[in-house]
C-alpha positions in Angstrom: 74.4 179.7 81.4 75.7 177.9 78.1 74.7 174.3 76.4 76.0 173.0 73.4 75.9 169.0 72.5 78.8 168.1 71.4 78.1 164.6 69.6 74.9 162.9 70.3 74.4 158.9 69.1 75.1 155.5 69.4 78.9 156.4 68.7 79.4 159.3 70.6 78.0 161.2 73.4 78.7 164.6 75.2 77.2 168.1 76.3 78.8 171.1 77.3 77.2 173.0 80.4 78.6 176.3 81.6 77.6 178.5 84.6 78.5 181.8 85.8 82.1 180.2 86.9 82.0 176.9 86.1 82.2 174.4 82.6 81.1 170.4 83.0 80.5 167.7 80.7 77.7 165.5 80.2 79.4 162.5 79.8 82.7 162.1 77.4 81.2 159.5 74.9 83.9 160.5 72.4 88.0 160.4 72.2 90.0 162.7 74.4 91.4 164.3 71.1 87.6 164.5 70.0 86.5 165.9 72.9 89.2 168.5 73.0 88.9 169.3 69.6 84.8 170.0 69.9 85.7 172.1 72.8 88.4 174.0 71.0 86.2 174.7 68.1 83.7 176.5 70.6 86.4 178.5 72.1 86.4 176.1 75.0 89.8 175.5 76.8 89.8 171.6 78.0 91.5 172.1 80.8 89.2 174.2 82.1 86.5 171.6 82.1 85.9 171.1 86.0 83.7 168.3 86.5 82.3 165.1 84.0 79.0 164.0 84.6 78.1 160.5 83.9 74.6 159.1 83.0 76.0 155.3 82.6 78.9 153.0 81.6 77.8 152.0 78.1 80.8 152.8 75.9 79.2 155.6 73.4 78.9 157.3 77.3 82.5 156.8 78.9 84.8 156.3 75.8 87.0 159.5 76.2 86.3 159.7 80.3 89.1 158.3 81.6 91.7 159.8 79.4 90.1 163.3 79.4 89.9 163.6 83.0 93.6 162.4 83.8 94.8 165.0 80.8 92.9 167.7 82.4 92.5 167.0 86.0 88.5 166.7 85.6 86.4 165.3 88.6 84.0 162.6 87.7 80.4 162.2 89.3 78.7 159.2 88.7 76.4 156.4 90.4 78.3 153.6 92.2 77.0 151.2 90.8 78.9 152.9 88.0 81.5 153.3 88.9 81.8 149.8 89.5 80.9 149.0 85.7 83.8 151.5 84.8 86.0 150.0 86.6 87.8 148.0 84.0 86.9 150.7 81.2 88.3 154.2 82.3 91.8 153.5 84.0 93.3 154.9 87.0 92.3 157.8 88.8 93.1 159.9 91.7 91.0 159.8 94.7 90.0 163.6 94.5 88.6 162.8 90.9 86.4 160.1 92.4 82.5 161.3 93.4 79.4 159.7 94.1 76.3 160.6 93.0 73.8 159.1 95.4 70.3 160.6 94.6 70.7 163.8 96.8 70.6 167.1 95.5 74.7 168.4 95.0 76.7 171.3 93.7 80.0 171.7 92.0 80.8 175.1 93.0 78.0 177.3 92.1 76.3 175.3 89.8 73.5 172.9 92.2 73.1 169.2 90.5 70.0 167.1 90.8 70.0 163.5 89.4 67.0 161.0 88.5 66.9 157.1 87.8 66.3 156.6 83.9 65.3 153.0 82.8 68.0 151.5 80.8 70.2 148.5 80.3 72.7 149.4 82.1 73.5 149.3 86.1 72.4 152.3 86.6 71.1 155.2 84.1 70.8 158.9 85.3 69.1 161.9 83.6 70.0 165.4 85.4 68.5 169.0 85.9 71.4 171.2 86.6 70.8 175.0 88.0 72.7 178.3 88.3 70.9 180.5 90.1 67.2 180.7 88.5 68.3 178.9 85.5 67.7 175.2 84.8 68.3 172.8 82.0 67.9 169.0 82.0 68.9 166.2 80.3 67.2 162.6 79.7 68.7 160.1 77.2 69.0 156.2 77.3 66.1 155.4 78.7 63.5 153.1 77.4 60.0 155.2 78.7 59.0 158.1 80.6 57.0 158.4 83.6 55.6 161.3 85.4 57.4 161.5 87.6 60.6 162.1 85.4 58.5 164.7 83.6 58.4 166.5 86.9 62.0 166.5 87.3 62.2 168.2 83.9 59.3 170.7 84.5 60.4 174.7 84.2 63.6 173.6 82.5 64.7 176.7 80.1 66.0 173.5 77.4 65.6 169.8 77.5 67.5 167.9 76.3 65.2 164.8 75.4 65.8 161.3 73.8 64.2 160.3 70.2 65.7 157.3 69.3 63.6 155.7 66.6 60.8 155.5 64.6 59.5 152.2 65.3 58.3 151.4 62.1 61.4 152.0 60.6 63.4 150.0 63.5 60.8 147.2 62.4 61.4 147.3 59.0 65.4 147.3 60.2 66.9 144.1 57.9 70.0 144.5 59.1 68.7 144.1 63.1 68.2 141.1 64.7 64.4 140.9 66.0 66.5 140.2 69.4 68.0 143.9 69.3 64.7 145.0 68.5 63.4 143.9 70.8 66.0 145.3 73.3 65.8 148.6 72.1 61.7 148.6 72.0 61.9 147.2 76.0 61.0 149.3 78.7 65.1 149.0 79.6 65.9 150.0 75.9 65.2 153.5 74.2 62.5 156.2 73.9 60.9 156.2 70.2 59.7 159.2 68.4 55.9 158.8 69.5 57.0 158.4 73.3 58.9 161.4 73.2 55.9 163.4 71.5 54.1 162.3 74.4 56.2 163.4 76.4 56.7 167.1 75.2 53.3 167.6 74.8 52.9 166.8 79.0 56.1 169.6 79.0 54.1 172.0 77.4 52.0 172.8 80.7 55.3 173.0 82.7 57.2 175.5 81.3 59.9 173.7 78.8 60.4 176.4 77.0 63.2 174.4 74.4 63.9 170.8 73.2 66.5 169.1 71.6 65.8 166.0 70.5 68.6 163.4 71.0 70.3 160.1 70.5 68.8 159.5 67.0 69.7 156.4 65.9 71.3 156.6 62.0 69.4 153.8 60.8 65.9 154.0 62.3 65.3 157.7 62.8 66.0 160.8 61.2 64.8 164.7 62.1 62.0 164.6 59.6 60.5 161.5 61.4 61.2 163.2 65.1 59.9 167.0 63.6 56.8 165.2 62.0 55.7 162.9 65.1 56.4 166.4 67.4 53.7 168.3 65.0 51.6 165.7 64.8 50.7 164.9 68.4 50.8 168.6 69.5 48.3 169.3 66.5 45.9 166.9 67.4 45.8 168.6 71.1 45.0 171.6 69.3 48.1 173.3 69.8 51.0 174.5 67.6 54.5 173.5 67.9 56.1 176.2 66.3 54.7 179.0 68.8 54.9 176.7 71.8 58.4 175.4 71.8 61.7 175.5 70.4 62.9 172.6 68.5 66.2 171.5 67.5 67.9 168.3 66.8 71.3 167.3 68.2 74.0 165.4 65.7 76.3 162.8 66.0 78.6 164.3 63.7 78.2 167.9 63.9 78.6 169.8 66.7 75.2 171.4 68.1 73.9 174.5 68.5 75.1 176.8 71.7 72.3 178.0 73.9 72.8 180.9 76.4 69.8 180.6 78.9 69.0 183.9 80.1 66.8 184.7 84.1 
């Protein structure tokens, strides 16, 4: 099994999931020629992209989806209350590119699919775990807090792939933000900040997350340091160490990420 993010931020995202005989997306937040081009540069063929993956219909999710999946024949699994927000955005499809996601447990050929409900401003937000065989990864971005429940959904995942949006006292201290779209992207429908997602890793530490990648930094009110330094911090003062607990990385808007080979 093989990740890579391919773009991750407010102007672009996408992950790259492979299993034994099958390559999806995680959304197609970028241009068809940037998508194709990201693929290309990790000796990924585009038309051999099977299936898209979609967490929501905000536009740094969707821009490239339509296009890419017409050029290359791609199905497209998303909520439907989703796909009725993409309606206007993605353009004509055929019926065989069309699925539902509706909470169940579902595979595209060998690879098995499990979605979750994020909290986000959006009609509907999903996070997924995706398997192939004994391996698992899972992915949770846009969402504006964490709940136990989601944590369990991630649990004995080989890699997360986990939101850190923003420092908040940073976003605060934002001048060029409107206290209204701070206060959006502080709400419980907004984004996760660096301390939440801390939180949130140090709770994955007793169930078996063996690597993170932090994701969806905003440009303006984050940066790794901040995300690395709130990460030591709260695992520190729990009297652990992050360094021989986990495996940290951070994903990029600009640069394409790291590629992961998850092992049995």
């Amino acid at each position: 099994m093989r990740i890579c993010v391919l773009a991750s931020g407010s102007k672009g995202n996408c992950t790259f999931v492979e299993g034994e005989n099958t390559r999806i997306l995680i959304d197609a937040g970028l241009t068809k020629n940037e998508l194709e081009t990201r693929l290309s540069v990790i000796g990924i063929d585009p038309n051999s992209i099977d299936s898209i993956l979609v967490t929501h219909e905000h536009n740094d999710h969707i821009k490239g989806l339509g296009a890419f999946a017409r050029a290359h024949n791609s199905k497209i699994y998303a909520h439907p209350d989703t796909w009725s927000a993409m309606e206007g955005k993605i353009g004509a499809l055929e019926l065989n590119q069309r699925f539902g996601i509706y909470g169940k447990d579902f595979y595209i050929n060998e690879i098995a699919v499990s979605s979750f409900d994020l909290s986000h401003d959006s009609k509907h937000c999903l996070g997924f775990s995706i398997y192939d065989g004994n391996k698992k990864i899972s992915s949770a971005t846009d969402l504006g807090y964490i709940t136990d429940d989601i944590i369990k959904h991630l649990a004995d995942s080989s890699l997360v792939i986990l939101e850190a949006n923003h420092d908040i006292t940073r976003l605060m201290q934002n001048p060029h933000y409107p206290m209204q779209l701070k206060q959006r992207i502080l709400s419980k429908q907004g984004h996760l900040n660096n301390q939440d997602t801390a939180n949130s890793v140090l709770k994955m530490l007793g169930y078996g997350v063996r690597g993170i990648i932090a994701a969806h930094l905003s440009e303006e009110n984050n940066s790794p340091e901040l995300v690395l330094q709130a990460l030591n911090e709260t695992v520190a003062k729990n009297g652990g160490n992050l360094a021989r607990e986990l495996h940290v990385d951070i994903a990029k808007q600009d640069q394409i990420g790291n590629i992961y080979r998850i092992k049995s």
